[in-house]
C-alpha positions in Angstrom: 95.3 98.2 73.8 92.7 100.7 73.5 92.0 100.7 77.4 96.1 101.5 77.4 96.1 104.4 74.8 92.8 105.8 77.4 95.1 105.4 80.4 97.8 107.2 79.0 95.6 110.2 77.5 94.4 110.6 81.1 98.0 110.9 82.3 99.1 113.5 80.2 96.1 115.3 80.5 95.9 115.1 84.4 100.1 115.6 84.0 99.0 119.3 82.3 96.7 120.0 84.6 99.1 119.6 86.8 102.0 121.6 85.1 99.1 124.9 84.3 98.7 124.7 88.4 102.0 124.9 89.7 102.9 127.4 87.1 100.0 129.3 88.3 101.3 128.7 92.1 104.6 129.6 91.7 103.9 133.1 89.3 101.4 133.9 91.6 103.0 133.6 94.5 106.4 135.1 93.4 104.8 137.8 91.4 101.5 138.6 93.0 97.8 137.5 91.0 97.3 140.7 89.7 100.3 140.9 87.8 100.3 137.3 86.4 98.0 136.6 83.0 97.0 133.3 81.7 99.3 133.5 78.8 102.4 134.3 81.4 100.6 130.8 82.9 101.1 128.5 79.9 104.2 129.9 78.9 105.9 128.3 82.4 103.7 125.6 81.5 105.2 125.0 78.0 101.7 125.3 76.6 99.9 127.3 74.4 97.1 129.6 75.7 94.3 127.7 73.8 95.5 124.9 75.6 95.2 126.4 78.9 91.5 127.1 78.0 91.4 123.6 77.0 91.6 122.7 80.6 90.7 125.9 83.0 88.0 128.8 82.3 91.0 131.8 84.2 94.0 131.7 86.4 91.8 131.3 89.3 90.3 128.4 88.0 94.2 127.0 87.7 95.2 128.3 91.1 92.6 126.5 92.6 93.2 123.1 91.3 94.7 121.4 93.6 92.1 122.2 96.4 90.0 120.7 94.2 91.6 117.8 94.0 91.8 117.2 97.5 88.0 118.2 98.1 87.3 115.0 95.2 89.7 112.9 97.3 87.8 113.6 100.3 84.7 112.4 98.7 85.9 109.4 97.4 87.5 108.4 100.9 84.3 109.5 102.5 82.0 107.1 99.9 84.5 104.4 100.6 84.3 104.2 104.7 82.5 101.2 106.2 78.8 101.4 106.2 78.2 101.0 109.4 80.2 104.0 110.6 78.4 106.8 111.9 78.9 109.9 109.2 80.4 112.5 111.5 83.0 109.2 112.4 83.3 108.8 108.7 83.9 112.4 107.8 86.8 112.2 110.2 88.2 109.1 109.2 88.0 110.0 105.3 89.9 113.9 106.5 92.5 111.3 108.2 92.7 108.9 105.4 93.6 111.8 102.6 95.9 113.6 105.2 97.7 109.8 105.5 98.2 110.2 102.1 99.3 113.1 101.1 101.2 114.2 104.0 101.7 117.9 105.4 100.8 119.9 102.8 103.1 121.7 100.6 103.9 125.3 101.9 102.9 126.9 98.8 99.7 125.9 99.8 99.7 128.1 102.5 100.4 130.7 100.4 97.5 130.1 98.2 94.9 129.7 101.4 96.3 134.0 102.0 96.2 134.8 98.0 92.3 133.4 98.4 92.1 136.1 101.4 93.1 138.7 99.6 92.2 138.6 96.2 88.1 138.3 95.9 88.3 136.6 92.6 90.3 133.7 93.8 87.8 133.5 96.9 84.7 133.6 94.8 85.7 131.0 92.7 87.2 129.0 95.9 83.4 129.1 97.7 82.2 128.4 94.4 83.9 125.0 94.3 83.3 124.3 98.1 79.7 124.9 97.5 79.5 122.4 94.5 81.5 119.8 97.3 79.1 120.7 100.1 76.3 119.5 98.1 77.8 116.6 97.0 79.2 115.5 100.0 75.2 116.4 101.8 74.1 113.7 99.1 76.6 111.3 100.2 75.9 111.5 103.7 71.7 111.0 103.3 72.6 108.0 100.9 74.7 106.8 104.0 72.6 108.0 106.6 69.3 106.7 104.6 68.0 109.9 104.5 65.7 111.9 101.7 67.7 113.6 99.4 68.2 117.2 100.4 68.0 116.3 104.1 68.0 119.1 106.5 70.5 116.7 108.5 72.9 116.3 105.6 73.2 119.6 104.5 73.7 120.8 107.8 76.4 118.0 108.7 77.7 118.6 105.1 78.3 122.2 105.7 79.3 121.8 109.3 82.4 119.3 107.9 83.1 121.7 105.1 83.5 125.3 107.5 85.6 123.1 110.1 88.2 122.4 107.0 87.8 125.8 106.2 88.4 127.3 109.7 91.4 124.5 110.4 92.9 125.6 107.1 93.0 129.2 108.1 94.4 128.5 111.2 97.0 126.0 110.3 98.4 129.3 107.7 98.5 131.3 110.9 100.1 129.0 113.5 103.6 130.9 114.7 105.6 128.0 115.4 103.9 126.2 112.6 102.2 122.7 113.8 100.5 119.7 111.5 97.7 120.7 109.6 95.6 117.7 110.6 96.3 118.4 114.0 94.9 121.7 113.8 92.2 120.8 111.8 91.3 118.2 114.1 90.2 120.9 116.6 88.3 122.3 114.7 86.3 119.2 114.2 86.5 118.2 117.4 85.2 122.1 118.3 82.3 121.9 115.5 81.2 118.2 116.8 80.6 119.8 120.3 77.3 121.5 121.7 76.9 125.4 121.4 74.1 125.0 124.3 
C-alpha cells in the first residue's frame, strides 16, 4: 500500500512538472520570455507560485524541462545498451532508441531550441544542464569503456556526442522543407564520428 501511495505522489508531482512546463512553453512562445513571469506561469498551471518554486528555481528552469528530460532518457538508454557494444555504437543506438520513443518532436520544441538563441538566460541555464549531462554521460562511458574516471577519452567522446545533438538540433529548427530530426541529427553524428585529418 505504501509503495502505491509513493507511486501515485510521483505522478502528480512528475504530472506538475509537467503542467509548470507547458505553461511555460506555450506563454513563452505566444507572448515572448521577457514578458512572461513565474506567477503568469503557475496561474496557466493552476498552481500557486510557492508551488512553482517547489519544483523549478525560474522560468528558465521550467522552459527547459523537458530537454531535460530527454538528456536523462538518453542516459538511461545509453546505461542500458549491451556491454559489448562499442560506446560511439552505443551513443547512437541509445539517440535511436529515445527518438523510437518519443517520436518527432513536438514543434513547440522547435520554438524553444530559437527562444534558447535568443534569450541568454534561457541558453545559460540550457549549457548549464548539458554540462551537468556531459559529465555524466563521460562517467558512463569510462565505466563502459573500463576507463579511469575522468578519462581524457570519455570526456572527449562525451562532449563530441553531446555538440553533435546540439548542432543536429539547430539544424533540424532550420531545415526549409522541414525533415526528421533523427535524420538530421544523424549527420551530424555520422559528421562528428568522421576524421578532421
Amino acid at each position: 500500500m505504501e509503495t502505491t501511495a509513493g507511486g501515485l505522489r510521483e505522478r502528480k508531482k512528475e504530472a506538475t512538472r509537467t503542467a509548470l512546463h507547458e505553461a511555460a512553453m506555450r506563454l513563452a512562445v505566444e507572448h515572448g520570455l521577457d514578458a512572461v513571469t513565474v506567477e503568469a506561469i503557475a496561474d496557466a498551471a493552476g498552481v500557486s507560485r510557492r508551488t512553482f518554486s517547489n519544483y523549478f528555481d525560474g522560468k528558465e528552469d521550467a522552459l527547459l524541462y523537458g530537454d531535460e528530460q530527454r538528456m536523462r532518457g538518453l542516459l538511461d538508454r545509453f546505461a542500458a545498451r549491451p556491454p559489448g557494444e562499442p560506446s560511439w555504437a552505443a551513443l547512437r543506438g541509445a539517440f535511436h532508441d529515445l527518438a523510437g520513443e518519443i517520436g518527432e518532436p513536438d514543434p513547440r520544441w522547435a520554438a524553444q531550441t530559437r527562444l534558447a538563441r535568443a534569450h541568454p538566460s534561457v541558453l545559460a541555464r540550457q549549457l548549464a544542464h548539458y554540462t551537468t549531462f556531459e559529465r555524466a554521460l563521460a562517467d558512463l562511458i569510462a565505466d563502459r569503456d573500463g576507463l579511469p574516471p575522468g578519462s581524457t577519452r570519455a570526456l572527449v567522446m562525451a562532449a563530441a556526442f553531446m555538440t553533435a545533438l546540439r548542432v543536429g538540433a539547430l539544424a533540424w529548427t532550420e531545415q526549409d522543407p522541414p525533415r526528421p530530426m533523427a535524420e538530421v541529427t544523424d549527420e551530424t553524428l555520422t559528421a562528428m564520428a568522421a576524421r578532421f585529418v
